[in-house]
N, C-alpha and C positions, 0 to 999 in steps of 0.2 A: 504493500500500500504506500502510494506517495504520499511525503510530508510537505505540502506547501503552507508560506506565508503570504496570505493576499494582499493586494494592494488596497485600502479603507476605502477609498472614492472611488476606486473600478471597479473594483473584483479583479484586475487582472494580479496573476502568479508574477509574484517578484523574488521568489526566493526558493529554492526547489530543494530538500533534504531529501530525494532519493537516494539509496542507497547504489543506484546504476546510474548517477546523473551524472556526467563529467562536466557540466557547468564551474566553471572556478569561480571566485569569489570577482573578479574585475567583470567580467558579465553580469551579475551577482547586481554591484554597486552601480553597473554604468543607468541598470535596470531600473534599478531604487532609484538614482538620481532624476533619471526621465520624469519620473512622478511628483518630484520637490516644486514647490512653487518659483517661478522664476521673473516675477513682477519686478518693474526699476525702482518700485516704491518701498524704499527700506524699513516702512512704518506700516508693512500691510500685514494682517492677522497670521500669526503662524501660531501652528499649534504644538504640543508636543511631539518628538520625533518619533516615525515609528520603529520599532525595535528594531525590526527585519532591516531598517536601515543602519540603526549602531551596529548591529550584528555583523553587516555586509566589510562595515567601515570597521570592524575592528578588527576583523578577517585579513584584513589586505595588509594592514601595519603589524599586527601583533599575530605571532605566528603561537604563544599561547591561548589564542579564541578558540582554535579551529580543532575541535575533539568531536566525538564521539559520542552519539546521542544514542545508548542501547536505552530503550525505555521497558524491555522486557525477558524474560528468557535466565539461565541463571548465570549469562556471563554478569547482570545488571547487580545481580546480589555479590558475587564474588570482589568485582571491582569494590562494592558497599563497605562489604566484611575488611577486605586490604587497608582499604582507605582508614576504617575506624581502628583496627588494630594499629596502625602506622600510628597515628593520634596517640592511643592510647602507652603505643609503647615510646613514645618520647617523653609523655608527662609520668611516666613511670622510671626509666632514668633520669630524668632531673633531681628523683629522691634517690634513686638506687645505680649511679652511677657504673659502666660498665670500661673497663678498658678501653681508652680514646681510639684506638685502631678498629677496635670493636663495634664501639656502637659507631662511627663512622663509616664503615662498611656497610653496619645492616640499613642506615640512613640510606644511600648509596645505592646499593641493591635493592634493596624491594624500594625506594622512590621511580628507581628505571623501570621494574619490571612495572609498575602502575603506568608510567609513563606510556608501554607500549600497547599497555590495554587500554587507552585512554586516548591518546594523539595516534590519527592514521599518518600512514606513511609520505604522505602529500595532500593536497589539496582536492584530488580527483581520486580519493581511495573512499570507500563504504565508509560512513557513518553510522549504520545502523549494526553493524558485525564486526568482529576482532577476526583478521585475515590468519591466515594459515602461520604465515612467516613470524608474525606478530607472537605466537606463543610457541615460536622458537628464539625470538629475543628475550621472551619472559623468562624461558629457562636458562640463557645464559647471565642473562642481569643476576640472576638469583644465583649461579652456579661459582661465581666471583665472592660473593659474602659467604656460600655455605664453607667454600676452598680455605678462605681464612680464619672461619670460625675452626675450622678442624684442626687446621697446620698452627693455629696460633702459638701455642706454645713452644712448640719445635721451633717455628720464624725466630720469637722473640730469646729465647733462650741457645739452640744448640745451635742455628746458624746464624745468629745476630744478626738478623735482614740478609742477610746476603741471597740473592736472588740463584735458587737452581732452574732446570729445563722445563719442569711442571710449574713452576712458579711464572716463567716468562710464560708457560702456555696459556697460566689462566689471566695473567694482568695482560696479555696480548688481547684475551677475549670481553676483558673489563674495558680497556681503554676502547675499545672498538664499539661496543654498547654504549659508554660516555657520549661518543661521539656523536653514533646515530641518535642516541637517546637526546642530545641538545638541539642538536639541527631543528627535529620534528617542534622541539618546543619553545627556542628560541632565536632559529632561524638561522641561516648557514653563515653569517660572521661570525660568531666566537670558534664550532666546527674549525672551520679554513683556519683562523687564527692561531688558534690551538696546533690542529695538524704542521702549521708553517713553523711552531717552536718544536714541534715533536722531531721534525725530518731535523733539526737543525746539528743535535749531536751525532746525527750519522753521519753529516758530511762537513762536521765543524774543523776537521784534520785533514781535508785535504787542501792540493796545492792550491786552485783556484780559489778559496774563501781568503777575503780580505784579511791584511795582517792583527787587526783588529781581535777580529772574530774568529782567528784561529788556536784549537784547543787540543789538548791531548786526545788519541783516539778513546770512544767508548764503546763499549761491546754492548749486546741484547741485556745482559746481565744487568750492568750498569744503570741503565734507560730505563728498564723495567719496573728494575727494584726497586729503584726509586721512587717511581712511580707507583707502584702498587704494596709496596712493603714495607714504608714508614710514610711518616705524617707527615712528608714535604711535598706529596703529589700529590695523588688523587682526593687520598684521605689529609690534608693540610689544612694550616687555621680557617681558613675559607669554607671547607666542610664544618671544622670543628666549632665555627662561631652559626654554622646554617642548623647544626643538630641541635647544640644548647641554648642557645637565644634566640637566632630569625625563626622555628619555627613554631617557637611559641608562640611571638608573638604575631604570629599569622594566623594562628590556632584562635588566639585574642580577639584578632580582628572578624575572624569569621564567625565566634560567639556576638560579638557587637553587633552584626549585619543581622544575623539572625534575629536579636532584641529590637529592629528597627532605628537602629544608631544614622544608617545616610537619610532617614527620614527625618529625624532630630535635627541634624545638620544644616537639612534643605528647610525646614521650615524655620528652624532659629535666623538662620542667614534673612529669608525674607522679611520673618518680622523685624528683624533690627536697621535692616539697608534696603528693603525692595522699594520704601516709599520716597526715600532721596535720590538726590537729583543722579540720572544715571543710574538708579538702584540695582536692575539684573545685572548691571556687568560687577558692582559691590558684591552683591550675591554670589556668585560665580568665584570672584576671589577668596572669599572668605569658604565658605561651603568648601570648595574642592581643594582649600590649603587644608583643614583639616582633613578631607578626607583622603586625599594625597601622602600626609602623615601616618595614617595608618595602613592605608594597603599598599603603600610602596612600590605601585604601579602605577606610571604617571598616564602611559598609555590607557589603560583600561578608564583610569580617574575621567583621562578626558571627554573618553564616550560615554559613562556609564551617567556622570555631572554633567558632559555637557548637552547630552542629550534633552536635559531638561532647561538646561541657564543657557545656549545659545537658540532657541527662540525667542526666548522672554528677550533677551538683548535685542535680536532686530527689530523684537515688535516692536520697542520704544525710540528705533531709531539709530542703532547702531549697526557699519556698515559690516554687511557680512565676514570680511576678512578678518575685521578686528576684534570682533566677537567669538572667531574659532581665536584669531590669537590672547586674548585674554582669558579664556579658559586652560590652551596649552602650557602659558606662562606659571599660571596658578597651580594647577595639577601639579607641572616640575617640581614648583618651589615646594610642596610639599614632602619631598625626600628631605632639603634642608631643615624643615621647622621642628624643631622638640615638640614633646618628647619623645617622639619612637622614630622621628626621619625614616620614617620607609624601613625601617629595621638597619639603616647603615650604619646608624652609631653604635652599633652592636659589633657590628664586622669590627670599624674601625677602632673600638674599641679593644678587640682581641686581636687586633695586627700593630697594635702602636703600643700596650701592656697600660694603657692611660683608664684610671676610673671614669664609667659611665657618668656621673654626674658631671665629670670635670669636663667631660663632651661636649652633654647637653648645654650646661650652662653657657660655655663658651660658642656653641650656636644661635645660642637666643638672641643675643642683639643682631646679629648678619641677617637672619631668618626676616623677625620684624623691620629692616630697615629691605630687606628684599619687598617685602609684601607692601611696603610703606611705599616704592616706588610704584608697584602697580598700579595701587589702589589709587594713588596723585594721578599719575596717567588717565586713568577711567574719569577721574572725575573732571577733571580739566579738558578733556576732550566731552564732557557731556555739558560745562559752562560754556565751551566754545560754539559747538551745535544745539545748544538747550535743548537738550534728551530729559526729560521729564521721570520719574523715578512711576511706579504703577498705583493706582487706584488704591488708598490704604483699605477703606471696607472690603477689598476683594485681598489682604493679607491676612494672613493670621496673626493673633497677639502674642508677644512674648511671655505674657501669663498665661497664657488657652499652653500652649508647647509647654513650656516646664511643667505645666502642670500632667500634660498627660503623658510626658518622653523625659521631661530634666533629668530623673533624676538616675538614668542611662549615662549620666556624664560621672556618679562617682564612681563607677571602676575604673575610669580617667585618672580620677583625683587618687582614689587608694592608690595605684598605679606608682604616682609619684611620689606619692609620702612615701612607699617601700622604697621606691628608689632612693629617695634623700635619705632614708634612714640604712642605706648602706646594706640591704637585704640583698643577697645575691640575686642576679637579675632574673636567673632562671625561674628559681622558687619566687621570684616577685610576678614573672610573668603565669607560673603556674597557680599560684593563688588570687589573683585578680581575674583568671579565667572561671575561677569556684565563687567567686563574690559576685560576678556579672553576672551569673546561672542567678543566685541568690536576692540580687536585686531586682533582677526581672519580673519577679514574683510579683513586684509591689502593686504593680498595673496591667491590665487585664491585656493593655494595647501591648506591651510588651513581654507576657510572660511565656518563658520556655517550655513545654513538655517535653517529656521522654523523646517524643519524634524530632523536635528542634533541636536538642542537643545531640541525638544523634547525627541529624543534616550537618551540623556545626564542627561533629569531629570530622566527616566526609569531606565536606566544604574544606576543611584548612586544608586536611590533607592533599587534596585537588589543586589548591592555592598554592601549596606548598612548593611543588614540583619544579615549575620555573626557579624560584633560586634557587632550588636543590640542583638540578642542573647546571646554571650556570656556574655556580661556586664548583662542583665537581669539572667542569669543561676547563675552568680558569686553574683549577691545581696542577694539571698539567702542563700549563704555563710558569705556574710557578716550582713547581717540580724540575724542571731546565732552567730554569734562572739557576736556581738554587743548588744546581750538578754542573750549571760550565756557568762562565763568566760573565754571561750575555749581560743582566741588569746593570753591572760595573761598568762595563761598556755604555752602556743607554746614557747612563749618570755621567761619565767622562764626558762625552760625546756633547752633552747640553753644558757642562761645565764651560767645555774647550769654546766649543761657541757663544756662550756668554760672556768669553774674552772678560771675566771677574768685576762686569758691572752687576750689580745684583737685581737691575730692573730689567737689562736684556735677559738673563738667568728668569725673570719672572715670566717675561713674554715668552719668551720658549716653552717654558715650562706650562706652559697656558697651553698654548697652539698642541705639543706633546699631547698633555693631558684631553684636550678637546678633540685631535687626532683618532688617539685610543678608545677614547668613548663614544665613538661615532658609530649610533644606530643602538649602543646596548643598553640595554637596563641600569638602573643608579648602581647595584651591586656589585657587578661583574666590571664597571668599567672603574668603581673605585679599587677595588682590587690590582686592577691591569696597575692603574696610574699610582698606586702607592707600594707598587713594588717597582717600578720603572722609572717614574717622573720625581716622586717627592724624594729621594736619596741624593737630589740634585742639590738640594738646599740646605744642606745639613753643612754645604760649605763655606756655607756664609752667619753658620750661626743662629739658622733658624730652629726654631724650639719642633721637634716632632709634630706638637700639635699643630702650632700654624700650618707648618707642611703636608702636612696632612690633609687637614679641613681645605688649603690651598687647591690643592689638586682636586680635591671631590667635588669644588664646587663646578670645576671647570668639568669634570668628567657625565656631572648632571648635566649640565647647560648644554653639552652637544646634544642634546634629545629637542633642543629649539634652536638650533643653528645652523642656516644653512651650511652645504646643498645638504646635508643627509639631518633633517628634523623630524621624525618621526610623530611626536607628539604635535608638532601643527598640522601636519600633515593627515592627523586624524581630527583634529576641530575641523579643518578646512572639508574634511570630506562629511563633516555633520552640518557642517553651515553653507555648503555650498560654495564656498570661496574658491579664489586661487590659492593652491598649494606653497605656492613661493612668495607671495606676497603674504600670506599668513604668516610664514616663516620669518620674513623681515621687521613683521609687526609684533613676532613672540620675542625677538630679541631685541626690538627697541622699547619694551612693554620687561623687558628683561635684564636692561639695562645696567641697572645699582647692583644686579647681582654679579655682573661684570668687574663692575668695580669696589665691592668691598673687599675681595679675599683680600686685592692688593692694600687695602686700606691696614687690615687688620694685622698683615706684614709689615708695615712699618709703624703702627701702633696695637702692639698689641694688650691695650687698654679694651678693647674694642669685644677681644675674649675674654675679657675678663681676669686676664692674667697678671702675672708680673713675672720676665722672665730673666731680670734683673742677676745678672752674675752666676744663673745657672746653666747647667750645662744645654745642649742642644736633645738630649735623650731622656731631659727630665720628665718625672710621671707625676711630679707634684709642684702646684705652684702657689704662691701667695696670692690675694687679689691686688690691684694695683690700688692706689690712693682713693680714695670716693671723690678728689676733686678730677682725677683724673679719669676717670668714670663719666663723671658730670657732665665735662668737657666733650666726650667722645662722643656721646649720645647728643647733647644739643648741636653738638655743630654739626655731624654727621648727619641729625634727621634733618633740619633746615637746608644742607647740602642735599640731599635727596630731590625734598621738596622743590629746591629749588631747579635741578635738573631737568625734573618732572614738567616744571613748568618750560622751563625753555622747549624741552622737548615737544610738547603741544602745540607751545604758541601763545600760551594765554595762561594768566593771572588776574581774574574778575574784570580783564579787557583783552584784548587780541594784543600779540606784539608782534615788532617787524624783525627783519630777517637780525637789523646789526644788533637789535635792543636781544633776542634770544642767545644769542651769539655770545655778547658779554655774561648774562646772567647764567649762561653754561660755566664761564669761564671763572664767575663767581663762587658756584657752586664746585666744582673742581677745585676750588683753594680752600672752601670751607669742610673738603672732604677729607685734604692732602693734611696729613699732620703737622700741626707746627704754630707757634703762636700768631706770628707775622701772617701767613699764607688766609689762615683764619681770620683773622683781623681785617683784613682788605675783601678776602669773599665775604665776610659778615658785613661790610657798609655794602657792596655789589649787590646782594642779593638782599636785601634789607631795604636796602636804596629804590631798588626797582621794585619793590612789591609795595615800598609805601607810595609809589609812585604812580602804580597801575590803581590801586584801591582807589587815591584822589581821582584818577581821572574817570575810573567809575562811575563816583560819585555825581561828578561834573555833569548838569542840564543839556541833555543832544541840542548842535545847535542846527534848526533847520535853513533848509535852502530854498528861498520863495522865487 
């Protein structure tokens, strides 16, 4: 029996789930789009987007959409049973801990074999049935964890990793599963990536590789074992931060969704911003920064948020493209924003040995001054076009929402109090998932049964798989760094070329970082860029942290940069826009996140630090002075502000090209650290905003 999604106004089939239908997803969309309204009038009713068109549009960018709909038969129960047992056996090691090789394998292994029952082989393989070949990947994903469970001891004690024949045979069959297992689920960049570091020690000795890059020869043994035999490859901190932290709290996240949490979200957001000026594109920012923050999918965030906040945007008059790009921009930023950044501060937490609060905390002002720049853009661009915010009686009230979702936000709040009180993150995330079950209870609109909680361990488990994958695909990356020279090189390499200025060194390291993260997920490309790009700055005395935080921001941003933006690229195919002009509009809507890391690099007030006389590897720091603090934030948010406005055009009047121009250059001094530099952009930008207000004010004079 055919599974179609109709068209609401035709009846015609715009989307066809047969299980024999080789239709791809670009026929799919070009379909769906046919049917979008396509008026010159930016202000004309649009309604909600229909699903079959998120669907189509998430299909095409995110190669985690495209699974496997068995709705019956008992492959539908087995995949059930996998999935929950997977759940249940992670919150069962968080208390009962297993040998890191251990439980990183079985993570590993049965996340693949789910994978293969889960994601077809391509785009034009049955959706409704697991193919033949497919449960002979299940039994090799699985046949790699059973291999280690058995040999474990012998491994760890009588040959001390050392890699034998059977052992290259099974991690030959392990890394081969990785591979195809990532492709199907996060698309053939990391794959290729991965494979181009893997070939690299086979032919890192011979004559033709540059003098650079040439190493002692390495055998199967070598390559292997490393890979699959200690916790530098496959099983590496990038597993080891996906088993005990990311996938809790993904587990986390999928208990929220279940309790109705993006419906909290979407309705707080309207009552607070839908009725000021410009309000959907406020909305839009605020909504999908949160929820960006918790599913660490900026991709899915865009469709899943903007399917609802880019109509509302054009209805009131915002032009299509800017509208996909103020949703992509927003989505991003929330891998940056505490407290769960997409799960990254977790990663980067277990790659830098820094305490999670000390993360957080030092992302909160970046975060807020990112979002701060958005939200100036939106609204200045809707003083300039007077975009009108929506009907309040047709909002909901901020008391109607608390009252019947609020109080869905203290497993938020408990969240954090474990965190500050220094509760290990794991048991933090595992006991906040038991208090979200618990508060559920309180309200009828949001309480769990037996069957929602079940959905919810499914659900994570299902979520889970993408970074399971990519952090397994990226070990192998890091598995070659970590057996030949290669990352020492990378670091040299931006060194020698930064010729010992430390802002050329930062540009580099930018373009690097932006390079590497082009097209992947926030996880997998901070990984790349914090084993490659941040050991570049460690020469000039930058504290881990900055360096760090440096490179992640720049490894996110490439998901809104052109040519390769994925994340606009999916607003643009929900709102109808151009693809490339959304692009240019997510990164000038994206701008201050451009320029803080550098900010925070030369003051690193900004994190909240004081890295005053310590080393560059420190895990501990003082805060800096509260007046220096003080300093950081007022001059820095009025520098935002002030960019924002240049960037527009308008400050409660239009301005011309030379008056934006200056107040750019204002705000760029009021950002740059330094008494002087601040002092001059604080009359600049001070100057012209008292300047624009008066002339506001001023009686229009007419022309008779």
């Amino acid at each position: 029996m055919n599974s179609q999604v109709m068209d609401h106004n035709s009846g015609t089939p715009i989307y066809n789930d047969d299980a024999n239908s080789n239709d791809n997803v670009n026929s799919n969309e070009n379909a769906i789009l046919a049917h979008q309204p396509n008026a010159p009038a930016e202000t004309e009713d649009y309604d909600d987007v229909d699903p079959s068109v998120t669907q189509a549009i998430l299909e095409k960018y995110d190669r985690e959409s495209i699974t496997r709909h068995i709705t019956q038969g008992p492959v539908k129960y087995i995949i059930a049973a996998i999935c929950i047992f997977y759940s249940i056996f992670h919150l069962y090691i968080t208390f009962n801990p297993m040998p890191s090789l251990l439980q990183r394998s079985v993570h590993v292994g049965v996340g693949f074999a789910l994978i293969f029952l889960i994601f077809p082989a391509s785009k034009k393989s049955s959706r409704k049935k697991v193919a033949w070949y497919d449960w002979i990947w299940f039994i090799f994903s699985l046949s790699g964890m059973a291999y280690l469970i058995y040999e474990y001891q012998d491994i760890v004690t009588s040959r001390g990793g050392m890699a034998n024949s059977v052992d290259v045979i099974f991690s030959i069959i392990t890394v081969i599963c990785v591979l195809e297992g990532s492709r199907r689920i996060t698309g053939w960049i990391l794959p290729i990536l991965a494979s181009i570091f893997l070939l690299y020690p086979f032919v890192s000795h011979l004559s033709f590789m540059p003098d650079r890059l040439l190493t002692r020869p390495y055998d199967m043994g070598d390559i292997f074992g490393q890979l699959f035999l200690k916790t530098e490859g496959l099983y590496s901190v990038a597993i080891g931060a996906s088993v005990t932290f990311i996938f809790l709290f993904i587990l986390f996240g999928a208990f929220l969704a279940r309790s109705g949490m993006g419906q909290l979200f979407n309705d707080l957001a309207l009552a607070l911003a839908g009725d000021k000026k410009g309000g959907p594109a406020k909305v839009a920012v605020i909504s999908s920064g949160f929820m960006g923050s918790i599913n660490g999918s900026a991709l899915s965030n865009v469709v899943s948020t903007g399917a609802f906040t880019i109509p509302l945007m054009k209805k009131v008059g915002y032009h299509k493209d800017f509208a996909g790009a103020v949703e992509a921009s927003a989505s991003v930023g929330g891998q940056i924003l505490p407290p769960i950044m997409g799960a990254s501060a977790f990663i980067m937490a277990e790659t830098t040995g820094l305490p999670y609060s000390t993360i957080a905390l030092a992302a909160l002002l970046p975060a807020i001054l990112y979002y701060l720049g958005v939200i100036a853009q939106v609204h200045f661009r809707a003083g300039r076009r007077d975009l009108k915010g929506m009907a309040k009686e047709s909002l909901p009230q901020v008391k109607e929402v608390l009252k019947a979702r609020g109080h869905m936000l203290l497993p938020i709040v408990f969240l954090i109090y474990l965190l500050i009180q220094n509760v290990p993150v794991g048991y933090a995330a595992a006991y906040t998932i038991g208090f979200t079950v618990v508060i559920s209870m309180l309200r009828k609109e949001t309480r769990m049964g037996f069957k929602d909680i079940l959905g919810a361990l499914e659900d994570g488990a299902r979520q889970s798989l993408a970074v399971m994958a990519a952090c397994a695909v990226v070990g192998i990356i890091i598995g070659v760094v970590s057996l030949t020279s290669f990352g020492t090189v990378m670091t040299s390499s931006i060194v020698t070329l930064g010729a010992g200025s430390l802002l050329l060194t930062l540009i580099l390291t930018m373009l690097a970082s932006m390079v590497l993260g082009m097209g992947l997920p926030s996880i997998p490309a901070y990984i790349i860029t914090a084993t490659m790009a941040a050991p570049a700055l460690a020469g000039f005395d930058i504290p881990i942290l900055s360096a760090h935080m440096f490179v992640f921001y720049f490894g996110v941003f490439a998901n809104i940069t052109p040519p390769v933006c994925l994340a606009a690229f999916a607003g643009a195919g929900i709102s109808g826009g151009d693809p490339m002009k959304t692009g240019y509009l997510s990164l000038k809507l994206a701008l201050a996140g451009f320029i803080v890391p550098f900010m925070f690099i030369y003051n690193p007030a900004m994190l909240m630090i004081d890295p005053t006389d310590l080393a560059v590897t420190a895990k501990e720091f003082p805060l800096p002075p509260v007046i220096d603090i003080v300093i950081a934030v007022v001059t820095s948010v009025i520098g935002v502000i002030g960019l924002s406005a240049a960037l527009e055009g308008y400050f409660k009047s239009d301005m011309n090209t030379v008056t934006r121009l200056i107040l750019a250059l204002g705000a760029l001094l009021l950002i740059y650290p330094g008494l002087i530099t601040g002092a001059i952009g604080g009359v600049i930008v001070l100057g012209i905003a008292a300047f624009n207000i008066k002339r506001s004010k001023a009686p229009a004079v007419l022309n008779v």
